[in-house]
Biopython code that builds the backbone (N, CA, C, O; Angstrom):
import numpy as np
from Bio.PDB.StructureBuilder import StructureBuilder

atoms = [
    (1, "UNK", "N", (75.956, -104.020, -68.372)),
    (1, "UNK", "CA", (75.670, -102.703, -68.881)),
    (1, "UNK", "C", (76.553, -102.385, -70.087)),
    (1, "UNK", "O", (75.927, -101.957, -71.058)),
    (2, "UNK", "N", (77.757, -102.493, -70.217)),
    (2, "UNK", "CA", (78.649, -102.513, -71.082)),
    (2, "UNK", "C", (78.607, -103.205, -72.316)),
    (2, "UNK", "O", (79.341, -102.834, -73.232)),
    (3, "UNK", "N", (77.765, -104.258, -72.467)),
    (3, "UNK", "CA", (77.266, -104.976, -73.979)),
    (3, "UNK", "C", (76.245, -104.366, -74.310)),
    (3, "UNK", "O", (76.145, -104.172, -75.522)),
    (4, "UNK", "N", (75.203, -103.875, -73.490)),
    (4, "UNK", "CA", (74.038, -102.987, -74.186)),
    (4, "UNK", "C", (74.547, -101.366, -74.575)),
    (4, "UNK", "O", (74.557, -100.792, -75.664)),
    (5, "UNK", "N", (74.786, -101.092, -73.780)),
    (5, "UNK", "CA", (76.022, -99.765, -74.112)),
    (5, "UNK", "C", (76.628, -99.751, -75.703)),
    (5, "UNK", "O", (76.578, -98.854, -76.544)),
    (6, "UNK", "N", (77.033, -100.682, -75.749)),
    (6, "UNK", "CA", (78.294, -101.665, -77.079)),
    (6, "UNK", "C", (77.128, -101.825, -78.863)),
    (6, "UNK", "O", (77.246, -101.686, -80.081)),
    (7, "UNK", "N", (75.906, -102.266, -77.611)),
    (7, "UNK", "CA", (75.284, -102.613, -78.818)),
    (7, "UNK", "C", (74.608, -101.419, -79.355)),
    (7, "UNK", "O", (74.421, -101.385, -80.572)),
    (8, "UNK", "N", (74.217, -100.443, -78.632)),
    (8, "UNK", "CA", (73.868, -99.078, -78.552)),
    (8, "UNK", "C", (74.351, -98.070, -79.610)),
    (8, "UNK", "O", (73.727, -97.365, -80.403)),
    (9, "UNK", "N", (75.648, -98.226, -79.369)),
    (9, "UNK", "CA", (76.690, -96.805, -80.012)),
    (9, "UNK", "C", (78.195, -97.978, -80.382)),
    (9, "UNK", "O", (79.211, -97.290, -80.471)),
    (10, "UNK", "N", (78.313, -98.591, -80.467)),
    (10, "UNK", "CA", (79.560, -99.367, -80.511)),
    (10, "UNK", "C", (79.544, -99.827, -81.980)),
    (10, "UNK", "O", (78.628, -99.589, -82.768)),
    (11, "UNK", "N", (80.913, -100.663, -82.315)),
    (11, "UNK", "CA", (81.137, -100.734, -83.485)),
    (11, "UNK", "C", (79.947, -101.037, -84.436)),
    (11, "UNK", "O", (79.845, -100.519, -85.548)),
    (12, "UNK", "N", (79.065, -101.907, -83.915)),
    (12, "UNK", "CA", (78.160, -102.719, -84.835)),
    (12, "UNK", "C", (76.899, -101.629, -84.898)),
    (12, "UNK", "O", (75.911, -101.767, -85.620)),
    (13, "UNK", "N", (77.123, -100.601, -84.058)),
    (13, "UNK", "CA", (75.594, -99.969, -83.773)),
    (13, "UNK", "C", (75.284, -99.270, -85.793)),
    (13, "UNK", "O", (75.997, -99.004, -86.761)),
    (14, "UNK", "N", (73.964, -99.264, -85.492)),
    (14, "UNK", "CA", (73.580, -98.269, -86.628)),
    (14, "UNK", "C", (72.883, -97.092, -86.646)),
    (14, "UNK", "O", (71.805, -96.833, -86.112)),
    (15, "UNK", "N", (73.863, -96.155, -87.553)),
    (15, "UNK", "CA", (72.522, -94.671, -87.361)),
    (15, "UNK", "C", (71.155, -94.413, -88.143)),
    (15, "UNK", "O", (70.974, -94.922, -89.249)),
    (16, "UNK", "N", (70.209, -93.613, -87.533)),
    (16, "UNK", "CA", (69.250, -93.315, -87.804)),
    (16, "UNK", "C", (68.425, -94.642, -87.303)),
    (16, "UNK", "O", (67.421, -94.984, -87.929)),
    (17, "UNK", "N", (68.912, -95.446, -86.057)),
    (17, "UNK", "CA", (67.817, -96.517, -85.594)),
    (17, "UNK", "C", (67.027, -95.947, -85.149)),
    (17, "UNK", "O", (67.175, -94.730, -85.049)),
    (18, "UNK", "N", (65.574, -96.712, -84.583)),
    (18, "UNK", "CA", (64.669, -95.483, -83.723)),
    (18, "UNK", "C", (64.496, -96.944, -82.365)),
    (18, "UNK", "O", (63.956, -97.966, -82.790)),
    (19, "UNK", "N", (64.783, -96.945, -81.421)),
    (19, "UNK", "CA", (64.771, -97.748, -79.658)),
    (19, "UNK", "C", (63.859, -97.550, -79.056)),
    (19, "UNK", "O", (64.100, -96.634, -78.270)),
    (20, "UNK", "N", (62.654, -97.987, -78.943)),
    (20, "UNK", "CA", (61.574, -97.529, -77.990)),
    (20, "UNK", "C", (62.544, -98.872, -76.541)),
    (20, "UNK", "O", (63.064, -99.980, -76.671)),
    (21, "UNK", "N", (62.342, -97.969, -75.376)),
    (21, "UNK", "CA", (62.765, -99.074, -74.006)),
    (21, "UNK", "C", (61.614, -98.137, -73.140)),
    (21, "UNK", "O", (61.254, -96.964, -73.241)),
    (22, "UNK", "N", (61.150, -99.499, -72.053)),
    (22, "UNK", "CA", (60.437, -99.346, -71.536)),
    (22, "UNK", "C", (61.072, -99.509, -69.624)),
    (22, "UNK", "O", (61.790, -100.347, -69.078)),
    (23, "UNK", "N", (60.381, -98.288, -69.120)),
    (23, "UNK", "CA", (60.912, -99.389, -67.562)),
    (23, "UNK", "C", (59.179, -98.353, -66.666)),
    (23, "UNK", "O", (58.250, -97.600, -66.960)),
    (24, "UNK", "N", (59.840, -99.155, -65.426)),
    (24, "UNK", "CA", (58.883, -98.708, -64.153)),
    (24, "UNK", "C", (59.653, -97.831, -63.183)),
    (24, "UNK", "O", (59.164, -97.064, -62.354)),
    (25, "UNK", "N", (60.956, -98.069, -63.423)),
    (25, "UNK", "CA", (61.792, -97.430, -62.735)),
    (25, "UNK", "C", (62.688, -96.341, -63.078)),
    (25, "UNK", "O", (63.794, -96.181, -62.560)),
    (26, "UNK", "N", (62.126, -95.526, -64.053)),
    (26, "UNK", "CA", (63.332, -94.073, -64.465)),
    (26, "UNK", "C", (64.231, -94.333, -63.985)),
    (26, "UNK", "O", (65.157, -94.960, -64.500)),
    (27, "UNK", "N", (64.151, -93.711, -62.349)),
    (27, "UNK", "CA", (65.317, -93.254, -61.471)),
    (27, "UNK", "C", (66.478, -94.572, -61.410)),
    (27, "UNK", "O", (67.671, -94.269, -61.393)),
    (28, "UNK", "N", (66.071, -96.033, -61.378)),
    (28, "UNK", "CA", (67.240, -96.453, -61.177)),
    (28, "UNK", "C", (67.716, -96.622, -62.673)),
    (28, "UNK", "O", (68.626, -97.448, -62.606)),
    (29, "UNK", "N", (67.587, -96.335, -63.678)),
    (29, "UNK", "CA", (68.373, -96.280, -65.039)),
    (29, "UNK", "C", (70.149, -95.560, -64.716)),
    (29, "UNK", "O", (70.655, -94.623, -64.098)),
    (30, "UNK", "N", (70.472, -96.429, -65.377)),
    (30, "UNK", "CA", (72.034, -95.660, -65.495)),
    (30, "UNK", "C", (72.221, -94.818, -65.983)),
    (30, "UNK", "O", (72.250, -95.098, -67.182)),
    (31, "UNK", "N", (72.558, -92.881, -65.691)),
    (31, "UNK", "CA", (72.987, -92.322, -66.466)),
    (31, "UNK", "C", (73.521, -92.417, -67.714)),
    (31, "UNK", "O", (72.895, -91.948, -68.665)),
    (32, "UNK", "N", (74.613, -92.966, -67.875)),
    (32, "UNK", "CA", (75.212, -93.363, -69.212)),
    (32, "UNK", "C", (74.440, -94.094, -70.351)),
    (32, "UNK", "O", (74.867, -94.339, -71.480)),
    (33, "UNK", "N", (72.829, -94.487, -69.663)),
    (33, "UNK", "CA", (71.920, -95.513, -70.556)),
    (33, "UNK", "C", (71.225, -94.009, -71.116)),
    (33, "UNK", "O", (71.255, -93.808, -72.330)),
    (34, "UNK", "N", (70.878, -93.425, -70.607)),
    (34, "UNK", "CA", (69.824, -92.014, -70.845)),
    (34, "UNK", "C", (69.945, -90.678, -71.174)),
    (34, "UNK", "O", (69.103, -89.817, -71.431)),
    (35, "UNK", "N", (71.267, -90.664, -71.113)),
    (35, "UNK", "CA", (72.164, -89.576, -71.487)),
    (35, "UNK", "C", (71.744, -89.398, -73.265)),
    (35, "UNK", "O", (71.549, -90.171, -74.203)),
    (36, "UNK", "N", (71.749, -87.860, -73.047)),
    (36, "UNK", "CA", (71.482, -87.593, -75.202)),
    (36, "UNK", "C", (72.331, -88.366, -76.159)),
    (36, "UNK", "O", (73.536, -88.585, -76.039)),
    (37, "UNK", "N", (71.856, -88.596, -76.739)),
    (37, "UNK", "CA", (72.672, -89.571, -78.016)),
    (37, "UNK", "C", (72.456, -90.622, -77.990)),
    (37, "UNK", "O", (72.615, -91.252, -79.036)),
    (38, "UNK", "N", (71.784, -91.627, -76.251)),
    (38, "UNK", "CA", (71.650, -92.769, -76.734)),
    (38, "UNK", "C", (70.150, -92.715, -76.394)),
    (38, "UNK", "O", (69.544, -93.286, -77.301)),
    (39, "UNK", "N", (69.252, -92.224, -75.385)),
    (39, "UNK", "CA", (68.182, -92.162, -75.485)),
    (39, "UNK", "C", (67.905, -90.511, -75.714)),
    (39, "UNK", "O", (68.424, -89.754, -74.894)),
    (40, "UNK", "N", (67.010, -89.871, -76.929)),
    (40, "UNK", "CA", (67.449, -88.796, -77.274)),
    (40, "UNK", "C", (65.524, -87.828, -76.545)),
    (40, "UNK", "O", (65.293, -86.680, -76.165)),
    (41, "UNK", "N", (64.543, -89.197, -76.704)),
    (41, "UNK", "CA", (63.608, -88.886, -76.655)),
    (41, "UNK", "C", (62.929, -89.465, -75.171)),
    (41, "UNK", "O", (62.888, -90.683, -74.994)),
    (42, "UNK", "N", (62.436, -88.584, -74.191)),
    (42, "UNK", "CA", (62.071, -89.553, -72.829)),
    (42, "UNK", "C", (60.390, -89.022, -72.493)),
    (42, "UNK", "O", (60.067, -87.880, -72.166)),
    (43, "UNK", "N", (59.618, -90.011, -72.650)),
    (43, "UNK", "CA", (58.020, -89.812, -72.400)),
    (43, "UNK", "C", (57.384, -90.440, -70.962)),
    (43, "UNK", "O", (57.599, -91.624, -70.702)),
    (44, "UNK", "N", (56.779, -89.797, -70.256)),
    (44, "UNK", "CA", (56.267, -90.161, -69.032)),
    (44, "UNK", "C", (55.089, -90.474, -69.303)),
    (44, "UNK", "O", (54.430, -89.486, -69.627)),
    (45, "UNK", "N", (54.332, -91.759, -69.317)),
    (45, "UNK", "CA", (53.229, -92.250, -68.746)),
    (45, "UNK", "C", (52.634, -91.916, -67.495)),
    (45, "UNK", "O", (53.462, -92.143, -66.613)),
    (46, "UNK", "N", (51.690, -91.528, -67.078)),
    (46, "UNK", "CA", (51.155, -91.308, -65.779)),
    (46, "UNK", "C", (49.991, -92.118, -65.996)),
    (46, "UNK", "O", (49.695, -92.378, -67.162)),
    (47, "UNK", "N", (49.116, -92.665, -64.836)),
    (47, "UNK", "CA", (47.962, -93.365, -64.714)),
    (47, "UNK", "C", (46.876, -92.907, -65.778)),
    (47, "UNK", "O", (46.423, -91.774, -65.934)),
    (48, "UNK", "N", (46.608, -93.930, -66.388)),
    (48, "UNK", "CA", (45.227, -93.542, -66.821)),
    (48, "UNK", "C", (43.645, -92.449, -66.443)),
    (48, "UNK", "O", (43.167, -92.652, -65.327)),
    (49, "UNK", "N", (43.015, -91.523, -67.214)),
    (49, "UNK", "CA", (41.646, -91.139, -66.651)),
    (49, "UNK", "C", (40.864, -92.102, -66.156)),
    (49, "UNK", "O", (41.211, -93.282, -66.116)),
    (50, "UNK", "N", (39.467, -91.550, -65.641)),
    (50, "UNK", "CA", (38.269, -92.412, -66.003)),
    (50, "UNK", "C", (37.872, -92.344, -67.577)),
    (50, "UNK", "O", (37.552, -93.259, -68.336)),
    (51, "UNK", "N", (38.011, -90.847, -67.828)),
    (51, "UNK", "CA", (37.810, -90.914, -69.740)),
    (51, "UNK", "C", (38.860, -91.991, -70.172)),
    (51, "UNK", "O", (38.377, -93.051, -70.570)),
    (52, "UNK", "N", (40.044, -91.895, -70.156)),
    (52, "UNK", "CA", (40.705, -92.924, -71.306)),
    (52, "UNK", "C", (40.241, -94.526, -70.802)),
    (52, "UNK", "O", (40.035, -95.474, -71.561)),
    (53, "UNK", "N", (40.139, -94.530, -69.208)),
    (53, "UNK", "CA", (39.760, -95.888, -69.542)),
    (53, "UNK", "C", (38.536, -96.184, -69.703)),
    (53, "UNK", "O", (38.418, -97.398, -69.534)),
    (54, "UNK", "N", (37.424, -95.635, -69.976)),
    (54, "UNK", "CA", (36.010, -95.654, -70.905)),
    (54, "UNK", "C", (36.510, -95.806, -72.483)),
    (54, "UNK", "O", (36.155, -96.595, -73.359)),
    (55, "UNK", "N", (37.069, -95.182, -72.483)),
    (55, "UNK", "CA", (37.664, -94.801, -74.027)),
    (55, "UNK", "C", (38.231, -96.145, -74.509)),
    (55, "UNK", "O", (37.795, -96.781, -75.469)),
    (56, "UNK", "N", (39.014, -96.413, -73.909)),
    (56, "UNK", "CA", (39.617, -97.767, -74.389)),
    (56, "UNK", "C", (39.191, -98.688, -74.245)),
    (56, "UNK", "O", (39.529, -99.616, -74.980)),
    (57, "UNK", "N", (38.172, -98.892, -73.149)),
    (57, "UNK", "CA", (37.032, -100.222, -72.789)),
    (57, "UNK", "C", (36.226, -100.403, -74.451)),
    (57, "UNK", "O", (36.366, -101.392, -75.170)),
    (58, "UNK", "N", (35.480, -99.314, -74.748)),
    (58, "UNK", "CA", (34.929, -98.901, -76.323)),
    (58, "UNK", "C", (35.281, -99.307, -77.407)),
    (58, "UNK", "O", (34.593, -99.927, -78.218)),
    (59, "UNK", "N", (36.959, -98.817, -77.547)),
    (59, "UNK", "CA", (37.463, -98.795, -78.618)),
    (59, "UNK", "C", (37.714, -100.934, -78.622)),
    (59, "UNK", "O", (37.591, -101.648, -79.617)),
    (60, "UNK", "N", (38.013, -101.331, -77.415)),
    (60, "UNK", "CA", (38.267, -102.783, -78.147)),
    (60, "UNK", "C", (37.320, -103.743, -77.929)),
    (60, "UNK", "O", (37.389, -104.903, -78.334)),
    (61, "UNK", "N", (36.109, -103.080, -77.053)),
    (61, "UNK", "CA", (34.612, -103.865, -76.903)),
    (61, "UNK", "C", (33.821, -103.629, -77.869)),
    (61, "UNK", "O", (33.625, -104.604, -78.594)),
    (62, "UNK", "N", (33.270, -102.643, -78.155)),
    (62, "UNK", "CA", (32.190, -102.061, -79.046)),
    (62, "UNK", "C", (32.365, -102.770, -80.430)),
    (62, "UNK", "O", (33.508, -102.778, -80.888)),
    (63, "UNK", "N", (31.373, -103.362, -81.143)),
    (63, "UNK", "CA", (31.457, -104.062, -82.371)),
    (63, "UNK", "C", (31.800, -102.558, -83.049)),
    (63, "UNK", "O", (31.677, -101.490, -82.449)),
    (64, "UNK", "N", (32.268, -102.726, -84.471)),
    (64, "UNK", "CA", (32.344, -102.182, -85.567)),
    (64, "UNK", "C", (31.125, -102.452, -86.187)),
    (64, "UNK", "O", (30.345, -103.393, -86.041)),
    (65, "UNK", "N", (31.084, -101.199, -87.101)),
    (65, "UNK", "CA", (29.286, -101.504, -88.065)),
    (65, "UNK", "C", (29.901, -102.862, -89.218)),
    (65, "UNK", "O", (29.159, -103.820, -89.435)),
    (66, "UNK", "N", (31.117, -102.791, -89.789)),
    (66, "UNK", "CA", (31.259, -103.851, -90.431)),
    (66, "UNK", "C", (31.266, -105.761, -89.420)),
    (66, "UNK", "O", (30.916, -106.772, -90.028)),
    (67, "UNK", "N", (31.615, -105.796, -88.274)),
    (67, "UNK", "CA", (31.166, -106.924, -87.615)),
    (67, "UNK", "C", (29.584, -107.181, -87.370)),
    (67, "UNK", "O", (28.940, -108.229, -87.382)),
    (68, "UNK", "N", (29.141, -105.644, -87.109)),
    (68, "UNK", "CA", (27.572, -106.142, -86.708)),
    (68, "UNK", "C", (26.867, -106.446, -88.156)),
    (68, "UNK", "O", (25.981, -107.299, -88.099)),
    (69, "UNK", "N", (27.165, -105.794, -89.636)),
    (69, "UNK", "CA", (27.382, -106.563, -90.343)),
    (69, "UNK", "C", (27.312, -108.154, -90.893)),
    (69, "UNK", "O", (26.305, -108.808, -91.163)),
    (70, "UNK", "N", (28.742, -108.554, -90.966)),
    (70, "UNK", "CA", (29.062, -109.751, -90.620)),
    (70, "UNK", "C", (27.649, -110.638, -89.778)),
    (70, "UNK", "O", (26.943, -111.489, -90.318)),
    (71, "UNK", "N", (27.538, -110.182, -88.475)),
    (71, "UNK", "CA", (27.095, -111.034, -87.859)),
    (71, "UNK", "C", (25.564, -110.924, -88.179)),
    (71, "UNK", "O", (25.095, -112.061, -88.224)),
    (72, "UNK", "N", (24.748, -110.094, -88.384)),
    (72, "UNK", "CA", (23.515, -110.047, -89.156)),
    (72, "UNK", "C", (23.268, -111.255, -90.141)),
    (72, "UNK", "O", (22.286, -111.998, -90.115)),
    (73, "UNK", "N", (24.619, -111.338, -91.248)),
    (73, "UNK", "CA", (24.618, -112.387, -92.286)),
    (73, "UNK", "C", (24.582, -113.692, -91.706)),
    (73, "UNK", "O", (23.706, -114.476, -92.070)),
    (74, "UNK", "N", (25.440, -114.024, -90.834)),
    (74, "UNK", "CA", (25.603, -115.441, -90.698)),
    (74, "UNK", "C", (24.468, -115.422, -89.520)),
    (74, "UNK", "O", (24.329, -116.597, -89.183)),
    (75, "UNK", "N", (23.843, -114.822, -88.966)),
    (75, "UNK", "CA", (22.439, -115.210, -87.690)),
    (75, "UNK", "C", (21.595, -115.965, -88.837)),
    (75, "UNK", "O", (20.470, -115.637, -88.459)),
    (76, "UNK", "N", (21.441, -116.528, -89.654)),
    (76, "UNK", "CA", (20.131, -116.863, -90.650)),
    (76, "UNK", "C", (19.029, -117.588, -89.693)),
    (76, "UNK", "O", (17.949, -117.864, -90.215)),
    (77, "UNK", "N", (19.230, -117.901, -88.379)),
    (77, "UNK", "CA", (18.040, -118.677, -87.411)),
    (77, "UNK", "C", (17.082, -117.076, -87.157)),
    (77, "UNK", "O", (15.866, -117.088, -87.347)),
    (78, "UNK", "N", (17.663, -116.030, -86.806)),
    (78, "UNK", "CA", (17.379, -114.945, -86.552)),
    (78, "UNK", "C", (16.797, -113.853, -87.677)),
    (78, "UNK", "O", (17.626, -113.660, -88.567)),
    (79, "UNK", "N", (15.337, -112.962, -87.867)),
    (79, "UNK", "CA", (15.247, -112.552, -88.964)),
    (79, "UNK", "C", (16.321, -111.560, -88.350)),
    (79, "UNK", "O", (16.882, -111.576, -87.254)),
    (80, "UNK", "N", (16.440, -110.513, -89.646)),
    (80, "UNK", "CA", (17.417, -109.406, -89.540)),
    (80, "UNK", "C", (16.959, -108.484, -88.432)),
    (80, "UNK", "O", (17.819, -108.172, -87.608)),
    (81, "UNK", "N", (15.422, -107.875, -88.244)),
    (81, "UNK", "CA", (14.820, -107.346, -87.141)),
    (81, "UNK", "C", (15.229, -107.553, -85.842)),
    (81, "UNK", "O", (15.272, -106.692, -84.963)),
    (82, "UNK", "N", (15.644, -109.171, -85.701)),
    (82, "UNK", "CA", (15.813, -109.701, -84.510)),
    (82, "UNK", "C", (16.987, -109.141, -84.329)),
    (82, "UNK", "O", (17.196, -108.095, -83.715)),
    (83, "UNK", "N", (18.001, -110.025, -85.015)),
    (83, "UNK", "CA", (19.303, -109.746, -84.963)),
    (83, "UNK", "C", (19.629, -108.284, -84.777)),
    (83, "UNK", "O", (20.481, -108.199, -83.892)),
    (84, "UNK", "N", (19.341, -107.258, -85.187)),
    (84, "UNK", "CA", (19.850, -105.880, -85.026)),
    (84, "UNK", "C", (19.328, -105.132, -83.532)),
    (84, "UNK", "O", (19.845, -104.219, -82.888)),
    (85, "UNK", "N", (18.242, -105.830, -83.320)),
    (85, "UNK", "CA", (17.904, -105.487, -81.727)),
    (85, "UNK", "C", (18.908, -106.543, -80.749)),
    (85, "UNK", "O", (19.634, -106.075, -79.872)),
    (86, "UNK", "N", (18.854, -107.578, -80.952)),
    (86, "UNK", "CA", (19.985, -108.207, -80.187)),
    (86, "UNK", "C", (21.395, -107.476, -80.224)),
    (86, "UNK", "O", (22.007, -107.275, -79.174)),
    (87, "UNK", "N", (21.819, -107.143, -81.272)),
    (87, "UNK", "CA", (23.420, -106.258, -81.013)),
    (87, "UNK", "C", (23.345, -104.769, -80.491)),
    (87, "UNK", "O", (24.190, -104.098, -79.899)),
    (88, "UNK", "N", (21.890, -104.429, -80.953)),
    (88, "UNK", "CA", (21.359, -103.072, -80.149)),
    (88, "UNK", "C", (21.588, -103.035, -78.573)),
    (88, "UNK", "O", (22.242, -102.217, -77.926)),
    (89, "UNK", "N", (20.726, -104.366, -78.045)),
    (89, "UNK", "CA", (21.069, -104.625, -76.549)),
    (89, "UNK", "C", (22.738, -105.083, -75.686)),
    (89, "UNK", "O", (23.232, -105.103, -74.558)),
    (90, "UNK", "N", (23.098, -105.400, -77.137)),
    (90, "UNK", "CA", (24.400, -105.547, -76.589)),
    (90, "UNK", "C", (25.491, -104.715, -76.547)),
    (90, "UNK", "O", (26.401, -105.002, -75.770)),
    (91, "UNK", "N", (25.578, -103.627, -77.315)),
    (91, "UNK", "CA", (26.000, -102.245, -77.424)),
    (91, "UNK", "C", (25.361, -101.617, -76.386)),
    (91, "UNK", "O", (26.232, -100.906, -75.886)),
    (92, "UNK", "N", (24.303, -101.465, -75.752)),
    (92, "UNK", "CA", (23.722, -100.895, -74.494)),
    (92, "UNK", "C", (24.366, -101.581, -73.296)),
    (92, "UNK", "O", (24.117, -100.949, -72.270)),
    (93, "UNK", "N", (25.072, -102.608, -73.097)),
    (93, "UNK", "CA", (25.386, -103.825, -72.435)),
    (93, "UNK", "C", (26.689, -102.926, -72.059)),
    (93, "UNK", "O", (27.018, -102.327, -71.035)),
    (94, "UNK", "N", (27.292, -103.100, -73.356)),
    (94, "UNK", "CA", (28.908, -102.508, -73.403)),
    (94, "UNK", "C", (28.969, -101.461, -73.022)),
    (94, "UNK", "O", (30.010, -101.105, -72.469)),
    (95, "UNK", "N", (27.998, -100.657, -73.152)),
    (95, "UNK", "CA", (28.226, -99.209, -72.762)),
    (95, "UNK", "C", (28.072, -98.675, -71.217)),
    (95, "UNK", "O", (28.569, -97.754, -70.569)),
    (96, "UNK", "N", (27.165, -99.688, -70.971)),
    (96, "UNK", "CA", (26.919, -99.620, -69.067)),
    (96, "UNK", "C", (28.010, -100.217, -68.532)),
    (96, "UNK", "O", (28.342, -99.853, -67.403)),
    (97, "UNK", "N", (28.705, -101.128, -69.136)),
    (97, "UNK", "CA", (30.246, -101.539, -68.513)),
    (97, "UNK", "C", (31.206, -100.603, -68.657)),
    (97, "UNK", "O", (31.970, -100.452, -67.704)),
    (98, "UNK", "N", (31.394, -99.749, -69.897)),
    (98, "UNK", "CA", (32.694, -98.639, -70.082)),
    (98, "UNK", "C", (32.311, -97.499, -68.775)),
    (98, "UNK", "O", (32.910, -96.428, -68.684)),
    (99, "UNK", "N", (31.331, -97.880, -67.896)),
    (99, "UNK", "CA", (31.292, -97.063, -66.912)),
    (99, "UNK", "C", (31.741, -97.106, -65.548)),
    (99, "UNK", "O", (31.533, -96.262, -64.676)),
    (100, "UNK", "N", (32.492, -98.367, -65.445)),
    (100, "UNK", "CA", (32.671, -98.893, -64.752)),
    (100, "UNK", "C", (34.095, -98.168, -64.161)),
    (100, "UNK", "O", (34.588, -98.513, -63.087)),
    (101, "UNK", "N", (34.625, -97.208, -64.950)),
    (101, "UNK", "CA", (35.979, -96.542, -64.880)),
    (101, "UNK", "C", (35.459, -95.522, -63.978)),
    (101, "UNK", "O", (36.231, -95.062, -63.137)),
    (102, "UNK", "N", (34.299, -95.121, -64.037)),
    (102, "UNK", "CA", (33.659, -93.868, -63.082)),
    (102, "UNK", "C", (33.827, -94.507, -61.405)),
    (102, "UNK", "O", (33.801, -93.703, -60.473)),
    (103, "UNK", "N", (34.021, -96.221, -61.102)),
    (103, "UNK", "CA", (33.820, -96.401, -59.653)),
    (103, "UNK", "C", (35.143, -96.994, -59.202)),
    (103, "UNK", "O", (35.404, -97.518, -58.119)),
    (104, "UNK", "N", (36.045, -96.771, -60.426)),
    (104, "UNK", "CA", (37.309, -96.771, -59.881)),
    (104, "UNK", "C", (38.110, -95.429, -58.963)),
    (104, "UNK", "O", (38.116, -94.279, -59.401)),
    (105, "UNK", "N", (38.646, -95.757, -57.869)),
    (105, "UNK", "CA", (38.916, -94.321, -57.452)),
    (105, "UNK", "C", (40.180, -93.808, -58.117)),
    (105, "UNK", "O", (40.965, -94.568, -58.685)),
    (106, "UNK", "N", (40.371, -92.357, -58.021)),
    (106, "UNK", "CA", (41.026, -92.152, -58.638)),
    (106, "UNK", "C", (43.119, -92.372, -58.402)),
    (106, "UNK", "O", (43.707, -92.371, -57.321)),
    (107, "UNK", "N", (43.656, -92.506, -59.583)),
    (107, "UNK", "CA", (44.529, -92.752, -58.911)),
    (107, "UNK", "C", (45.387, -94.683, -59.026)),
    (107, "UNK", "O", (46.507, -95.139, -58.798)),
    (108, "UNK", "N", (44.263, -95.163, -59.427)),
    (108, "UNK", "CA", (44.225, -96.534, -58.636)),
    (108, "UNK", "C", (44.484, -97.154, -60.375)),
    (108, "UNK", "O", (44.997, -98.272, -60.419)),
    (109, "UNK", "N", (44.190, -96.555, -61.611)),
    (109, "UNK", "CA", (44.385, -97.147, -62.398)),
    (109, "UNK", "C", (45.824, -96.622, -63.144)),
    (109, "UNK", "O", (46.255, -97.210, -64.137)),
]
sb = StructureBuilder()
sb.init_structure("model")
sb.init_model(0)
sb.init_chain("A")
sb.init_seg("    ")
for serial, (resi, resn, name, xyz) in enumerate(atoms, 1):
    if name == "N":
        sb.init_residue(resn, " ", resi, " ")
    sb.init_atom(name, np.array(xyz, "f"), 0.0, 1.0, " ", f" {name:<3s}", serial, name[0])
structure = sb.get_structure()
């Protein structure tokens, strides 16, 4: 505890750093680790919604219009008609899965 302490506020430390630390365990943190001055800012995570985790299923499943894009160009076996109903069905695909946060109970994520 005493070298992170050291490295913290001690000779070598520097001001105006910014420390993101992460734990699972608040409560067993050492006072002297959490105390103002060395951690100045403290944010609680709590479990996820069913909205955020729809939300976030979306945000890193769901093509972008510039990939569906992209992938229009390089299908050349596929006319463009085809191709845009194929990513059509697959955006319908993705979207019946971001629902999947609705049969999680709550709590559990």
């Amino acid at each position: 505890m005493s070298g992170l302490l050291g490295a913290l506020d001690g000779l070598g430390s520097v001001d105006g750093r910014i420390l993101f630390t992460t734990t699972n365990y608040y409560s067993r943190l050492d006072p002297a680790l959490t105390r103002p001055g060395r951690l100045d800012v403290h944010i609680r995570f709590e479990l996820a919604t069913t909205e955020q985790v729809e939300g976030l299923f979306l945000f890193f499943m769901l093509p972008t219009e510039k990939e569906i894009e992209r992938r229009v160009e390089t299908m050349g076996k596929l006319n463009q008609a085809e191709t845009l109903e194929k990513v059509g069905k697959e955006k319908t695909e993705i979207f019946e899965l971001s629902e999947f946060g609705e049969l999680v109970p709550a709590g559990v994520l």
